[in-house]
C-alpha positions as CSV (number, residue, x, y, z in Angstrom):
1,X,4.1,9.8,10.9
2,X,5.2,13.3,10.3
3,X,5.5,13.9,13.7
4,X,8.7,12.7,16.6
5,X,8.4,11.9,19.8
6,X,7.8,14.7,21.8
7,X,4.6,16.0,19.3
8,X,3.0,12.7,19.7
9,X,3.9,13.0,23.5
10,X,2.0,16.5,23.7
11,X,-0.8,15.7,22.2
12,X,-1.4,12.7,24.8
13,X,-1.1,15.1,28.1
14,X,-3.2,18.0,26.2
15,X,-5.7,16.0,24.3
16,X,-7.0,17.6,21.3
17,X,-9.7,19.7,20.4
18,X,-11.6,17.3,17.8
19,X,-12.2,15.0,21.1
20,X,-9.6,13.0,22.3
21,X,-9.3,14.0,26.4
22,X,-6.2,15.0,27.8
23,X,-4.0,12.6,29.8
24,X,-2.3,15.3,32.2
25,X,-2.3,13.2,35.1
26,X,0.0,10.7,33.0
27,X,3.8,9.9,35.2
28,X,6.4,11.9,32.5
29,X,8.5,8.5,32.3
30,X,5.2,6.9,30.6
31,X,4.0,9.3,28.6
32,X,7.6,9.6,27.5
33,X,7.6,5.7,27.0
34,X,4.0,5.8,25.0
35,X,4.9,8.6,22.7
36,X,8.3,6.5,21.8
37,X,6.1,3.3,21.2
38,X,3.6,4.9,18.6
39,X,6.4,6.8,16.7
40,X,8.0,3.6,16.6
41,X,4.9,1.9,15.0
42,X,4.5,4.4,12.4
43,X,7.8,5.0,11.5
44,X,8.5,4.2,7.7
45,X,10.3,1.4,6.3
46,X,12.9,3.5,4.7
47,X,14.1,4.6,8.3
48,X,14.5,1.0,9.2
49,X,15.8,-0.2,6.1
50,X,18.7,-3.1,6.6
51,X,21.8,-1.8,4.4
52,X,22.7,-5.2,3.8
53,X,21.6,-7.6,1.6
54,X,20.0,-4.9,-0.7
55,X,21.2,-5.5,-4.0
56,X,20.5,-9.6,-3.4
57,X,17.1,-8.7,-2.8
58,X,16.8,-6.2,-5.8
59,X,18.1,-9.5,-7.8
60,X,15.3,-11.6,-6.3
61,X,12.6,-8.8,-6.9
62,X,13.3,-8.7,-10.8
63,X,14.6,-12.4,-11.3
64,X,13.1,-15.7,-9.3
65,X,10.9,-13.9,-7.1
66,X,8.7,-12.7,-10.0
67,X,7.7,-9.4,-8.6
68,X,9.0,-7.5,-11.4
69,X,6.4,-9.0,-13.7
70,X,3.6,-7.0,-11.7
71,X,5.0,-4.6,-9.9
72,X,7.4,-1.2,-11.7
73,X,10.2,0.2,-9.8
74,X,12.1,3.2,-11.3
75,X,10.7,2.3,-14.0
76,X,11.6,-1.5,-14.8
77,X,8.9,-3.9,-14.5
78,X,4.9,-4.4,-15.3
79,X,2.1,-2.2,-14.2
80,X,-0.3,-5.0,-13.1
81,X,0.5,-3.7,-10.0
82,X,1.6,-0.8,-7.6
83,X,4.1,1.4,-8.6
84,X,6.8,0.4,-5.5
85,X,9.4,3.2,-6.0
86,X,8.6,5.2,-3.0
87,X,7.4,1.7,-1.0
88,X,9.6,2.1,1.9
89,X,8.8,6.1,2.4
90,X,5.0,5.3,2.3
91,X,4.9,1.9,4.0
92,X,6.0,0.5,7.8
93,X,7.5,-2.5,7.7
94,X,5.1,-4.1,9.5
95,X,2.8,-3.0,6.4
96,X,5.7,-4.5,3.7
97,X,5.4,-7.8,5.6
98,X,1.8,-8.7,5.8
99,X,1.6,-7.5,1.9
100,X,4.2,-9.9,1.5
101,X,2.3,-12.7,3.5
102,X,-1.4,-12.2,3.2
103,X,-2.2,-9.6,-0.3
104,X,-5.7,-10.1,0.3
105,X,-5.7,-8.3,4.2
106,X,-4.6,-5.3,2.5
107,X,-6.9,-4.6,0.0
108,X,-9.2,-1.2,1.0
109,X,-7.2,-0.9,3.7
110,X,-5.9,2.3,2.8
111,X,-8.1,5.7,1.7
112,X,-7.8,7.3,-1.8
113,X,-5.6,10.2,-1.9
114,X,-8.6,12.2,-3.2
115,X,-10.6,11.0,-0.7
116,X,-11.8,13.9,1.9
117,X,-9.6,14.1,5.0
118,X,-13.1,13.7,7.3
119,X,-13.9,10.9,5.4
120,X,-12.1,7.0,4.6
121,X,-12.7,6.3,0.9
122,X,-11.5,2.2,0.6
123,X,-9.0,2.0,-2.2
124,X,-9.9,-1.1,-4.0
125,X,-7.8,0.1,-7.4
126,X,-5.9,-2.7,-7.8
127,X,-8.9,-4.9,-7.4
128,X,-9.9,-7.7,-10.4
129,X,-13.2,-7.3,-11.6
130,X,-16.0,-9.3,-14.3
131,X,-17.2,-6.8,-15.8
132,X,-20.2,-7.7,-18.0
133,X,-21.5,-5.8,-20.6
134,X,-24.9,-5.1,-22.2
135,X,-24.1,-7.2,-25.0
136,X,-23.6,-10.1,-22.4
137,X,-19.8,-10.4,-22.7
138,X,-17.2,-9.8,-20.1
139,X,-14.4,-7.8,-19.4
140,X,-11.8,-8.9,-16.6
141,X,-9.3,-6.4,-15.3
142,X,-8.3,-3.9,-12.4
143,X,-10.9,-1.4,-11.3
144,X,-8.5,1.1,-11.8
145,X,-10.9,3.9,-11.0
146,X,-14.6,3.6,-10.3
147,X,-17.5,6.0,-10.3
148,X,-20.7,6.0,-10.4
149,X,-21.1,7.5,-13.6
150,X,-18.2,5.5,-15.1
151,X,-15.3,3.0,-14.6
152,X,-11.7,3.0,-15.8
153,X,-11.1,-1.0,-16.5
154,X,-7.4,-2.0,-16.7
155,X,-6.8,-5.4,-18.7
156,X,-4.0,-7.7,-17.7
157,X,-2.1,-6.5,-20.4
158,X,-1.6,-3.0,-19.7
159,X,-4.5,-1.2,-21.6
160,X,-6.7,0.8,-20.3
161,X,-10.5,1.4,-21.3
162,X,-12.8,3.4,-19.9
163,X,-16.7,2.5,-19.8
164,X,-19.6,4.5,-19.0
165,X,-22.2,3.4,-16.7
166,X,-24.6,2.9,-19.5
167,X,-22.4,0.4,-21.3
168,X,-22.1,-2.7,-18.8
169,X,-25.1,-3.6,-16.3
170,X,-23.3,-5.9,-13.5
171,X,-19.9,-5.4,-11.7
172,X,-18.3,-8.4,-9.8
173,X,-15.1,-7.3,-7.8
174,X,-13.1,-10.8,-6.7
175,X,-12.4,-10.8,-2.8
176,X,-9.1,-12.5,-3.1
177,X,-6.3,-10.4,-4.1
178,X,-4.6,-10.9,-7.8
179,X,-1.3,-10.7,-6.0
180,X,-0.3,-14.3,-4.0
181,X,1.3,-14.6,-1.1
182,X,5.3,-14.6,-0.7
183,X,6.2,-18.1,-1.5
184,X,10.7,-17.9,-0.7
185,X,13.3,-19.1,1.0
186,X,14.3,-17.4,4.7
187,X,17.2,-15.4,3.1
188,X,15.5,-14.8,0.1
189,X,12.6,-12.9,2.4
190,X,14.9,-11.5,4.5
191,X,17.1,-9.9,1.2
192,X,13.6,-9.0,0.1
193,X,12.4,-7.3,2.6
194,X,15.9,-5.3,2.5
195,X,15.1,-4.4,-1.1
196,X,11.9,-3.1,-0.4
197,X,13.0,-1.4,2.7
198,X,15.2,0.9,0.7
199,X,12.6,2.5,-1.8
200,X,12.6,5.8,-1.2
201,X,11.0,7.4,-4.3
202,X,12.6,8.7,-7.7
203,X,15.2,11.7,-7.0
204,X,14.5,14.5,-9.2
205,X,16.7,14.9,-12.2
């Protein structure tokens, strides 16, 4: 993503030294053409994001549509879900939508930012797990963080416990994501997605 158009169109006519063969023998006019279409698809939201329409969908995001009673931005909302502030600079819009439209096809999609860069670590922290412990009673939450040695739990209403491997004896993580899809109006998506499209992150100061 960090990269334009002529970087990504480089690496196609030299290849690069972790495997991927060089296309020399490429016409300019398409590798040209290629590079353009890939930095397309990765570009972030927040360079396409629709001036319009942005403080409708701000009102949709913290009134009717609900989001705000999950999700935080800048600080207003819940935290049973993703922190959204820097959505836009993160996300393609191509991602925003299908979070919007199917939750459950994003889950472990992504890798944990402590996750190895040789490696793809599944980020299932926003997950809801049964978690049953020795005592035969069960806790239901987010797998905020999860270990072998331990797992952080986080219950719907915001608190946080953390259990050591010895304490429970079965985790069940749901398949279906806890968020549902994007049940609004054409405009009201559209004003939405505009919203969305504009979080950039929190400014310092």
């Amino acid at each position: 993503r960090s990269l334009d158009g002529q970087q990504i169109a480089g690496i196609i006519r030299e290849g690069t030294s972790r495997g991927m063969p060089a296309f020399s023998s490429l016409p300019a006019g398409d590798v040209a053409q290629l590079a353009e279409w890939i930095h397309s698809m990765n570009r972030s939201a927040l360079a396409n994001a629709p001036q319009q329409e942005v403080a409708a969908g701000e009102s949709f995001f913290f009134s009717e549509g609900g989001c705000s009673g999950c999700h935080m931005v800048h600080g207003r909302g819940a935290v049973n879900g993703p922190d959204l502030s820097n959505l836009a600079a993160r996300s393609t819009m191509a991602e925003i939508e299908k979070a919007l439209d199917d939750p459950t096809s994003q889950m472990g999609i992504h890798s944990l930012a402590v996750c190895p860069p040789w490696a793809f670590c599944p980020d299932f922290s926003w997950a809801v797990v049964d978690v049953t412990l020795n005592s035969g009673s069960v806790l239901r939450g987010f797998a905020r963080k999860r270990t072998e040695h331990e797992l952080q739990l986080q219950s719907f209403d915001g608190k946080l416990r953390l259990l050591d491997a010895g304490e429970y004896r079965l985790v069940h993580q749901e398949k279906q994501s806890y968020m549902p899809p994007l049940k609004a109006a054409p405009d009201q998506r559209r004003n939405l997605l505009a919203y969305l499209s504009s979080l950039g992150g929190i400014e310092a100061g």
